[in-house]
LUMMAR-871164 format. One line per 5 residues: for each residue x, y, z of C-alpha. Coordinates in steps of 0.1 Angstrom, whole numbers, plus 5000, padded with zeros to 4 digits. Last residue first. Layout:
<recs>
X:Y:Z; ... $
</recs>
This chain:
<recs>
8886:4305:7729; 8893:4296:7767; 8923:4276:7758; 8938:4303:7737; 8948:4298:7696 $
8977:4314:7678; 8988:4271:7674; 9014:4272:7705; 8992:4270:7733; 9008:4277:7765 $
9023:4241:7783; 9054:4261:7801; 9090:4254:7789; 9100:4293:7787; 9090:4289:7829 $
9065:4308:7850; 9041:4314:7821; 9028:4350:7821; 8997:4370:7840; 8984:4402:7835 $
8975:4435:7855; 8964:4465:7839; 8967:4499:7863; 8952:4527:7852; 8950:4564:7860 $
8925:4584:7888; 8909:4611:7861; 8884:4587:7855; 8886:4559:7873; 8907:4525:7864 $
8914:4483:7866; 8923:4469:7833; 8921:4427:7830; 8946:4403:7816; 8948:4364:7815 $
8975:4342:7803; 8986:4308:7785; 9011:4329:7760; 8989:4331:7728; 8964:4348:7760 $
8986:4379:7768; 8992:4385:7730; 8961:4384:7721; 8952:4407:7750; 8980:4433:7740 $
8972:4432:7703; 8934:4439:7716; 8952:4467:7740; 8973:4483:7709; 8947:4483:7680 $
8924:4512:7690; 8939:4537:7663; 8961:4558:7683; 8962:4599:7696; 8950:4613:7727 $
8922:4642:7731; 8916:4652:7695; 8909:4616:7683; 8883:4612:7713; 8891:4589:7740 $
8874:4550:7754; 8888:4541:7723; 8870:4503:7702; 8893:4498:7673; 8896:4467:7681 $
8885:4456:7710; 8904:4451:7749; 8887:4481:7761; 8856:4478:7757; 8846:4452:7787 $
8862:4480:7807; 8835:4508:7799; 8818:4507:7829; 8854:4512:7846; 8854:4546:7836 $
8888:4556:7819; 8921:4569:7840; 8938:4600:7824; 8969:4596:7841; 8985:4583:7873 $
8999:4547:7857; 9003:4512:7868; 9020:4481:7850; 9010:4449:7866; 9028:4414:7865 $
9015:4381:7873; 9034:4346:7874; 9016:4314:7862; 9023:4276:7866; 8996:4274:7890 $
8967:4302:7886; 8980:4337:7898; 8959:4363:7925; 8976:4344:7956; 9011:4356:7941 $
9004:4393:7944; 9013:4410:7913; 9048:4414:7901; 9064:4454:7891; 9060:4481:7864 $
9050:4513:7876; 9047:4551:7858; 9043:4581:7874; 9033:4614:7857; 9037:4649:7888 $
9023:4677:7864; 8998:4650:7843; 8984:4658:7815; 9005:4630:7795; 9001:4607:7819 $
8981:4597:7789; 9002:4588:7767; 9034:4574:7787; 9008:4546:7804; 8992:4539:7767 $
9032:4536:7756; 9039:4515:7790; 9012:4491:7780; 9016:4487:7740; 9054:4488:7744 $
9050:4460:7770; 9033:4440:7750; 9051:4444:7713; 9083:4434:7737; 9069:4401:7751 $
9057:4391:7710; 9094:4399:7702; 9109:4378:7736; 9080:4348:7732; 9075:4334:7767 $
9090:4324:7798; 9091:4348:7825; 9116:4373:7843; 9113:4405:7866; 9147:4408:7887 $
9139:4445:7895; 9109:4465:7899; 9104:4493:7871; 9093:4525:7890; 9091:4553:7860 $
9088:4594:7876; 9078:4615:7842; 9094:4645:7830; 9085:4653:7801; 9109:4675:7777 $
9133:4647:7760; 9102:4637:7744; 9116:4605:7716; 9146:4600:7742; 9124:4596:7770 $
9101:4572:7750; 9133:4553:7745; 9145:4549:7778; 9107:4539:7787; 9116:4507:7765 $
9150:4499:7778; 9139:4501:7813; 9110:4476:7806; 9131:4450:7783; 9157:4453:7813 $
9127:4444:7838; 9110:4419:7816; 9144:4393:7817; 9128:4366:7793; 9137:4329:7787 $
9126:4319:7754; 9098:4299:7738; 9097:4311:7700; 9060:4314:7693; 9051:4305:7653 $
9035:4335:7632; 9000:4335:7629; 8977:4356:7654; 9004:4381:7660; 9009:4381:7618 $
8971:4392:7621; 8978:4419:7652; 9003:4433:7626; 8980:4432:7599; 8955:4448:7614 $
8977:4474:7629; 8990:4479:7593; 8951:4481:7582; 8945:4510:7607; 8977:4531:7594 $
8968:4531:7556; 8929:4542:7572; 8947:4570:7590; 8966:4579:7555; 8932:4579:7535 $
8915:4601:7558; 8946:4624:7562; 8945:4622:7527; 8911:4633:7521; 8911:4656:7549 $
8942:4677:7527; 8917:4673:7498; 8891:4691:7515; 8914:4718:7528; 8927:4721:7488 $
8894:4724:7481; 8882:4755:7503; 8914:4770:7493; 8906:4775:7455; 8900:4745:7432 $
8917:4765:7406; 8948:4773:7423; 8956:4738:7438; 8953:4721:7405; 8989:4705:7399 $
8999:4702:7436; 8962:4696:7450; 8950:4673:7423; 8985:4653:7426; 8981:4649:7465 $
8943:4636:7458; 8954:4612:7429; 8980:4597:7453; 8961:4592:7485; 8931:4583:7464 $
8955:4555:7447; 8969:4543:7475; 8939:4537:7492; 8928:4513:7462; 8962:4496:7463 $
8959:4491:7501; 8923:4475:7511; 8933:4443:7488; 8960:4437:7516; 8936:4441:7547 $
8908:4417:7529; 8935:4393:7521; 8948:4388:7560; 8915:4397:7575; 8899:4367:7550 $
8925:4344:7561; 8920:4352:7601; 8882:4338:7595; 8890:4311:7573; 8917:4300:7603 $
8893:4307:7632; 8863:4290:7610; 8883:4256:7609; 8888:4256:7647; 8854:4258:7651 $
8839:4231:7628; 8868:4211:7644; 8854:4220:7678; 8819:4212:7665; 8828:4183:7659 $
8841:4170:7692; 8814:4186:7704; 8793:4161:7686; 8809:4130:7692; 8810:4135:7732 $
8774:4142:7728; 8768:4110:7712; 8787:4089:7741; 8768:4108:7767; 8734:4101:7749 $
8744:4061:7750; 8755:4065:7784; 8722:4077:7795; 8703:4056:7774; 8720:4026:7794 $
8714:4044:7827; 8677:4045:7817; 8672:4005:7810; 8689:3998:7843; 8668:4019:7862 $
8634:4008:7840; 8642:3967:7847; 8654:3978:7887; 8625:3953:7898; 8629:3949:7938 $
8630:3916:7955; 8641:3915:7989; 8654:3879:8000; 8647:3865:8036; 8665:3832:8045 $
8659:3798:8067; 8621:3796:8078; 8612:3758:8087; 8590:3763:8117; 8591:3742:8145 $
8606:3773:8171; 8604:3803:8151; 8625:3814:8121; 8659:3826:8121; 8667:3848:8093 $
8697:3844:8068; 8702:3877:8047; 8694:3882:8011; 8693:3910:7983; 8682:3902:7950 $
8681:3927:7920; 8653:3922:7892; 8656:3923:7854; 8623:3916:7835; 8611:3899:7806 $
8572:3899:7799; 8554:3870:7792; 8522:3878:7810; 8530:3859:7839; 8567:3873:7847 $
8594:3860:7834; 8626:3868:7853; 8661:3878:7843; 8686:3882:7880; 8707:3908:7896 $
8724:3898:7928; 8728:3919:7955; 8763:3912:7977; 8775:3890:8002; 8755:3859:7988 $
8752:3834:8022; 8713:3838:8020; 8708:3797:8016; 8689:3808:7985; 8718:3828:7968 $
8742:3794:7980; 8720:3772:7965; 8727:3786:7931; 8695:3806:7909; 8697:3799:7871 $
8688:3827:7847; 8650:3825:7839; 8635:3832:7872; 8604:3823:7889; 8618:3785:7893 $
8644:3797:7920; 8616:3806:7943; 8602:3772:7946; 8561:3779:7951; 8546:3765:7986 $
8535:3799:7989; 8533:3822:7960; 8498:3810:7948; 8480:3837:7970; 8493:3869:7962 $
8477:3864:7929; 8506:3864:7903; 8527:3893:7883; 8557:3883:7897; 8564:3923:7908 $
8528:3926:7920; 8529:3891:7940; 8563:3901:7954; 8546:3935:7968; 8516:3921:7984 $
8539:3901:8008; 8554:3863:8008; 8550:3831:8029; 8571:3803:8029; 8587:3803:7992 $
8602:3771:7990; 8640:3774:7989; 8648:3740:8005; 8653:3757:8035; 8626:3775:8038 $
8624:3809:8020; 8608:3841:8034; 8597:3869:8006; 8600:3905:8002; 8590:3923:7973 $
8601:3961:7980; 8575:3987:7978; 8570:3980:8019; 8530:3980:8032; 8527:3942:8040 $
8557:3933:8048; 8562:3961:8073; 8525:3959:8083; 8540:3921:8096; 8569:3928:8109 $
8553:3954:8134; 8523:3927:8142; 8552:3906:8150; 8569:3931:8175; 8531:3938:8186 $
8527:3907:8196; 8562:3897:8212; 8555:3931:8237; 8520:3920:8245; 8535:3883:8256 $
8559:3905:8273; 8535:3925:8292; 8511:3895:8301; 8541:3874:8312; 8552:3907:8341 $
8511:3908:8349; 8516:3867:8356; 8551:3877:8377; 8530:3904:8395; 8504:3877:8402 $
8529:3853:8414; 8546:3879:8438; 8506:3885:8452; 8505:3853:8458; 8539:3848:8475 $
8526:3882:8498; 8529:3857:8529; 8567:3859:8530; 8562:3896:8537; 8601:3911:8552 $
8624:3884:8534; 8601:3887:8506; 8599:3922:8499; 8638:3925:8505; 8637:3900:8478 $
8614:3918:8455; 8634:3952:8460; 8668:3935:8449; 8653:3922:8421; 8645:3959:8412 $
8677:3969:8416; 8691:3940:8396; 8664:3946:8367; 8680:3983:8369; 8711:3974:8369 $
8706:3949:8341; 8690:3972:8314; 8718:3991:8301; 8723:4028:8284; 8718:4028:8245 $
8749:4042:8223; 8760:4006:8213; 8797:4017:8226; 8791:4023:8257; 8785:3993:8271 $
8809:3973:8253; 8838:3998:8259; 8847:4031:8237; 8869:4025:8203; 8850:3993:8191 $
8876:3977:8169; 8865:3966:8132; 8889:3941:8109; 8882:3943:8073; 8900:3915:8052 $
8909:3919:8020; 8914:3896:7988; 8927:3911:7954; 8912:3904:7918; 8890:3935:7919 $
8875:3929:7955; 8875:3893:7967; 8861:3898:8004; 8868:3893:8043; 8851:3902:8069 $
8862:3909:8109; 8845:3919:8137; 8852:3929:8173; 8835:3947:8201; 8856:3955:8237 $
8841:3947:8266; 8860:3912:8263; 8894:3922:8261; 8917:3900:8237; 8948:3922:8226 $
8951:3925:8187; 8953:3966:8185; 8942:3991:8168; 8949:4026:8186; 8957:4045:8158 $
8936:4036:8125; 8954:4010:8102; 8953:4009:8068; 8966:3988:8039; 8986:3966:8061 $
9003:3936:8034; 8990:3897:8044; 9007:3872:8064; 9006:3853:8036; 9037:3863:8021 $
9028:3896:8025; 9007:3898:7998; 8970:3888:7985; 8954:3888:8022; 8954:3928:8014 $
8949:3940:8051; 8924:3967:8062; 8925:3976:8101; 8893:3997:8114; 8886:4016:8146 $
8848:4022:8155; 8831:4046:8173; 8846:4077:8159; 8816:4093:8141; 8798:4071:8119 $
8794:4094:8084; 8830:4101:8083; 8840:4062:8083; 8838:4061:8045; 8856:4094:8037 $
8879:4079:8062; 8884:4055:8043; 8895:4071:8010; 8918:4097:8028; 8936:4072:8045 $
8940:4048:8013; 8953:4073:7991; 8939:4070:7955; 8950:4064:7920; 8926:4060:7892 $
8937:4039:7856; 8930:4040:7825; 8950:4013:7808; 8963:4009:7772; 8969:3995:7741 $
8959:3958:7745; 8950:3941:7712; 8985:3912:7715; 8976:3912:7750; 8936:3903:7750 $
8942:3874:7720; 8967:3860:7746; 8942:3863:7770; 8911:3845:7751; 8877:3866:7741 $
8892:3895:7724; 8878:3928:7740; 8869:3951:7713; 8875:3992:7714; 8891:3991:7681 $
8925:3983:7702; 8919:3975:7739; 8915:3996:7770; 8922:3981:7800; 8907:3995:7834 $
8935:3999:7861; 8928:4008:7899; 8962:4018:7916; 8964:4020:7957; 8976:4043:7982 $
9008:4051:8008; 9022:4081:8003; 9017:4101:8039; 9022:4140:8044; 8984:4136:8053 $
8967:4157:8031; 8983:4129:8006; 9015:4126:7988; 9021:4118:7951; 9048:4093:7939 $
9019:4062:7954; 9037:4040:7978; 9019:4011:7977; 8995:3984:7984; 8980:3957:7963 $
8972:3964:7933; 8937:3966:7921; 8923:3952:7889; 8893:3961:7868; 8882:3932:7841 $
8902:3921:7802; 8914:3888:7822; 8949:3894:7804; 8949:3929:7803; 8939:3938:7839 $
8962:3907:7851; 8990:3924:7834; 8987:3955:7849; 8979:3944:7884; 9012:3930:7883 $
9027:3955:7863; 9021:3981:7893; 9035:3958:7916; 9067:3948:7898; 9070:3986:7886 $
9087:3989:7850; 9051:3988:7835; 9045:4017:7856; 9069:4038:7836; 9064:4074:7848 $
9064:4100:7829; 9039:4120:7841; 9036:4115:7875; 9053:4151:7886; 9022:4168:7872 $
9003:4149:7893; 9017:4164:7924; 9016:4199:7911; 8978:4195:7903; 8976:4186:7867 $
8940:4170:7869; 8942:4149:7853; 8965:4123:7844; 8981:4121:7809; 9009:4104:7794 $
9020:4078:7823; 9046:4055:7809; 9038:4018:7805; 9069:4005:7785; 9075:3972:7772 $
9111:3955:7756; 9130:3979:7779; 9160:3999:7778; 9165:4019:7809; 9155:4056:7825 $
9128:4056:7855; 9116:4073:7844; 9106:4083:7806; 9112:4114:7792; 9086:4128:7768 $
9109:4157:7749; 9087:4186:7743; 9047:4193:7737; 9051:4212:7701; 9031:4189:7682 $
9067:4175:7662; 9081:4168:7700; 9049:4147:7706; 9051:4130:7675; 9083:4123:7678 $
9079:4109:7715; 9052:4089:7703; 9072:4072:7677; 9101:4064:7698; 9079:4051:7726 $
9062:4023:7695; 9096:4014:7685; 9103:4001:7718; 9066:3983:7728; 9041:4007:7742 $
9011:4000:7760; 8996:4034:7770; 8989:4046:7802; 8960:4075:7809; 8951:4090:7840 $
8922:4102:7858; 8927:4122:7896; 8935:4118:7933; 8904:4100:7942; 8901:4100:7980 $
8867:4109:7979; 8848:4109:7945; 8820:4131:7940; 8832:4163:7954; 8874:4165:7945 $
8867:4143:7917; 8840:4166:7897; 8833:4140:7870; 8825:4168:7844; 8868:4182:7848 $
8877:4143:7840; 8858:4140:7808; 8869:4178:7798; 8905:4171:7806; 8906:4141:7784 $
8892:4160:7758; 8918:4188:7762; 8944:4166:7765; 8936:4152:7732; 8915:4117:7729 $
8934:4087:7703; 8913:4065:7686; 8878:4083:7702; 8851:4064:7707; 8864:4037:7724 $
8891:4059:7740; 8861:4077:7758; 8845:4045:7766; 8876:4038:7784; 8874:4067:7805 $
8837:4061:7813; 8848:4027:7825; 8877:4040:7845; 8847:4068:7865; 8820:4034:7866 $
8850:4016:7885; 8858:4049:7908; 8824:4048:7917; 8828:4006:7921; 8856:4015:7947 $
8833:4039:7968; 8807:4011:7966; 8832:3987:7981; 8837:4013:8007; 8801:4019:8018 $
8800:3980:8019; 8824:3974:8044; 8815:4005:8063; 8782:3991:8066; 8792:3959:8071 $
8808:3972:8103; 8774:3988:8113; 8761:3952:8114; 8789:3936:8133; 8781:3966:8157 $
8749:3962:8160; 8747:3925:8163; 8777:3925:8190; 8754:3952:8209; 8727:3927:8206 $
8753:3899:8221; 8764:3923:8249; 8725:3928:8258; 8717:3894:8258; 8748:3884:8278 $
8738:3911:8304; 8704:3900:8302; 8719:3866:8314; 8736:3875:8338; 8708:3894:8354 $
8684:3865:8351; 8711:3848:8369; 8719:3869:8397; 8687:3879:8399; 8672:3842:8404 $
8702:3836:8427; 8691:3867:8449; 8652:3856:8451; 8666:3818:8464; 8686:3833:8488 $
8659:3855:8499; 8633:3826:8496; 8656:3806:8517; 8661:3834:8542; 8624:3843:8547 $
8618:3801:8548; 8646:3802:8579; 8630:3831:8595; 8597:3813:8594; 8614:3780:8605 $
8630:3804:8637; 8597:3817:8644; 8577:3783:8641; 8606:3770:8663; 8603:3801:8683 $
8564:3798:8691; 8569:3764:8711; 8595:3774:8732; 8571:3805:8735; 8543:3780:8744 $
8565:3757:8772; 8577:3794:8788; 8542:3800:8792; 8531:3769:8802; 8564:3768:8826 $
8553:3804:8841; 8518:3796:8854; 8522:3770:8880; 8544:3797:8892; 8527:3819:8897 $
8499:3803:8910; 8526:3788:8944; 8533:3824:8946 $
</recs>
């Protein structure tokens, strides 16, 4: 007992001892965990910050995307206003037509996005209206009424926009000079003689949208196609804008289309509002609360004599709105390993140091191949890239530069970069502040003279290095040189069908001259065999026997069926010729009164009509009547074998009729043709029947088809043998309707 407990206070003295080491072991496990957690609360703050600021980058990037996307939208519609103008240079005064053919090669509703159409405004002082509306009325077009209505010393109607869709139609007309807005933008246009915007406003057409709200792009177009150099020079030559109007929802969105729904964007016009600024476009949802997962940026730009500013909204949070999942729970997690490591081993420190050397290692890789990346891209790209130091000393520059300078890649460095250039290079180009490329002359080594576009953006550069800005060089000499052939060809072209037009046009009329004489020269001669052969046969009919009195009776049934071709030539001539007078039209008497009187010429038929009621449209009431006599004649002809003949007149489906247009069809059960003889059927003289089967001379569907088309209109026959016909044809809507009124079609 007495051993015992000797025993028991040196071994209660050595685990007295034992839990002091224990307890400072426990104490250094805790300190290192504490110590582990606060390194991964902070490293992971600090990724997070990384990460939100990348995600910033991205998306600040992205937005000047947009940005620029839209201000190249705005220079498309620039280059369309420019081509307009050079159409009025070389042209005094373009027709519809030709302005309809520029406007009809730009595709609008493909090409250009938002673009509502291509219109014309001319400068016109008060005596200047009241000659153009004389002219106009003396050309056949009507009264051009001016809204709204009002004596003023200026007028800026709209006289043509293309193309007429209803709501452009309803433009014309307009004074826009009379607009403060729209004169605004106007006036600056002609005084500074560049493209002006306005700022926003209701535009008189409305978009997909239901929604007016747009802007106006002018291009001035001065007299002689010269741009005085002073402005009041520029407004006593100005005598006209084109000018492009667009909705502003359909425009941007065009723009946003291509990056999904991430991003909600506010344009204001800093120009208006009392400046406050005027809401061009707003995407739902935009809002100015501050929220910090949400990304934000904002630009703002001179654009056409207007200032904007673009503010972009993420529409998803921070985190999800880079498209990338997040680093920092994972580096937490695994920070969270490491401390529990270290709470449980706080021996393994050496081996934590040699994981956080390996950790070094892989980043120090990581930064080398991130160079060596930059590097082959330098190195390999076709574009000339270069990195400037502040003073604008070339710091180092790839293969590509050297080529385009025409100098060993070597002597570049140390080089100032503004003294490659012949036009003067500002310090805020080399600072890379410039917005947008700039394209500058350069002299290369041999002498040569070339055009080159810049494009810069500030770079940082590494820690004691003096790196400020990168510029890309690229040579666009040949680009630029081909678009101005281009335009030159387009300009010469545009010359030469217009020639050819009036080459054209002058053969239709020597053309319908010669039918007119020829067909009147034809007569006397007939005449004469007609006579002499009905005298031979009276006076001589015994002695030439009865053999020759049945050829002379063929001679004049030869001679009277040739008598009867030329008056159909004729008549379809005077068709041609004589002037249309525009009337209001009721169809459905002028069809009942017609059939009335091929019952009344074969009281014996019996033939079922169907003539729908309430059929009216604008046109010429004698040419109208010549038409439906041709059809319902053919229809009453050959029905004429038929034991149950029916016989329709009534209005075609609306879907099958262009704008402006309303179709008819007539319908019969008779003799039918075969439709691969169709194309035939509207020639002259051209029968798709013997002589002996139905009687006529081939004039009346060709007079029907000239006819049809004088008016604006279309026909086409649909048939089967044995199966009747049915010919359906289209007619202006209203005796006001633009139809041609010189006996030409627009399709000739």
């Amino acid at each position: 007992m007495l051993r015992a407990m000797s025993r028991s206070p040196s071994g209660e003295a050595r685990a007295d001892r034992s839990r002091p080491s224990l307890r400072r072991g426990y104490v250094l496990a805790v300190v290192v965990l504490i110590g582990s957690l606060l390194m991964v609360w902070l490293y992971a703050r600090e990724a997070g910050a990384r990460e939100q600021r990348a995600r910033q980058a991205e998306f600040a990037a992205q937005s000047s995307e947009i940005a620029t996307l839209l201000r190249q939208r705005l220079l498309h519609y620039e280059l369309a206003l420019r081509g307009g103008v050079s159409l009025y240079w070389s042209v005094s005064r373009p027709t519809h037509r030709q302005w309809r053919d520029y406007v009809g090669g730009l595709d609008i509703e493909r090409q250009f996005h938002g673009l509502l159409g291509l219109g014309y405004v001319p400068y016109l002082r008060r005596s200047d209206l009241e000659a153009l509306q004389l002219a106009m009325r003396e050309e056949g077009q009507g009264l051009f009424r001016i809204r709204p209505h009002g004596v003023r010393e200026i007028y800026g109607p709209v006289l043509m926009l293309e193309p007429q869709t209803i709501g452009n139609r309803s433009v014309l007309g307009y004074d826009m000079f009379a607009d403060a807005t729209r004169h605004h933008a106007m006036a600056d246009a002609r005084d500074t003689g560049e493209v002006r915007l306005t700022a926003p406003i209701d535009l008189i057409q409305r978009g997909d949208d239901g929604r007016r709200n747009g802007l106006l792009m002018y291009a001035p177009v001065y007299a002689n196609g010269i741009q005085p150099g002073n402005p009041q020079a520029r407004r006593t030559a100005i005598s006209g804008w084109v000018y492009a109007p667009f909705h502003s929802r359909t425009f941007i969105d065009s723009a946003l289309e291509p990056f999904g729904a991430g991003q909600i964007v506010r344009i204001v016009d800093l120009d208006d509002g009392g400046g406050r600024g005027t809401l061009i476009h707003e995407d739902a949802g935009f809002t100015d609360d501050v929220d910090a997962d949400v990304l934000r940026h904002s630009e703002t730009f001179a654009l056409y004599g207007r200032r904007w500013r673009m503010d972009f909204r993420s529409s998803l949070p921070a985190a999800d709105a880079a498209g990338r999942p997040s680093g920092v729970p994972a580096i937490v997690g695994a920070g969270l390993i490491v401390s529990l490591l270290l709470f449980a081993v706080v021996l393994t420190l050496a081996h934590t140091q040699s994981r956080a050397e390996r950790l070094a290692e892989a980043m120090s890789e990581s930064y080398r191949r991130s160079e060596q990346r930059f590097r082959n891209a330098m190195l390999y790209s076709g574009s000339g890239i270069a990195l400037l130091d502040g003073a604008g000393r070339i710091v180092e520059a790839n293969p590509a530069l050297a080529r385009t300078f025409g100098m060993p890649p070597g002597s570049l460095p140390g080089t100032a970069f503004a003294a490659q250039f012949v036009d003067p290079v500002t310090d805020t180009v080399l600072a890379g502040k410039h917005t947008e490329p700039v394209t500058l002359q350069f002299r290369r080594s041999d002498g040569d003279i070339r055009l080159v576009q810049l494009v810069h953006s500030p770079v940082p550069g590494d820690v004691g290095s003096d790196v400020a800005a990168l510029v890309q060089v690229d040579d666009v000499t040949d680009r630029l040189r081909a678009e101005r052939e281009v335009r030159m060809l387009n300009r010469t072209l545009e010359a030469r069908v217009e020639q050819r037009t009036r080459e054209l046009t002058l053969a239709n009329h020597e053309l319908e001259s010669f039918a007119y004489s020829v067909s009147h020269d034809l007569r006397a001669p007939l005449r004469t065999v007609e006579g002499f052969s009905r005298l031979l046969g009276e006076r001589f009919g015994g002695a030439i026997g009865p053999d020759g009195l049945d050829y002379l009776a063929r001679v004049r049934n030869a001679a009277n069926r040739m008598d009867e071709l030329i008056d159909a030539l004729l008549k379809m001539s005077r068709i041609a010729r004589e002037p249309l007078q525009h009337a209001r039209v009721d169809l459905s008497r002028m069809a009942g009164e017609i059939l009335a009187e091929l019952r009344q010429a074969e009281p014996s038929r019996r033939v079922e009509t169907v003539v729908e009621p309430g059929l009216e449209a604008g046109g010429d009431t004698a040419l109208l009547r010549n038409l439906l006599q041709n059809l319902l004649g053919n229809a009453w002809k050959f029905t004429g074998g038929c034991e149950h003949a029916r016989i329709e007149f009534g209005r075609a489906a609306g879907d099958e009729c262009p704008p402006g247009t309303v179709g008819f069809f007539v319908r019969d059960n008779g003799a039918g043709f075969d439709p691969a003889y169709a194309s035939k059927l509207f020639r002259p003289f051209q029968r798709l029947h013997g002589a002996d089967e139905f009687e006529g001379h081939g004039i009346g569907l060709a007079t029907v088809k000239r006819i049809v088309e004088r008016h604006g209109g279309a026909i086409r026959a649909e048939g089967a043998v044995g199966r009747g016909a049915t010919f359906r044809f289209t007619l202006p809507v209203r005796a006001d309707a633009p139809y041609p009124d010189d006996g030409s079609h627009p399709n000739d």
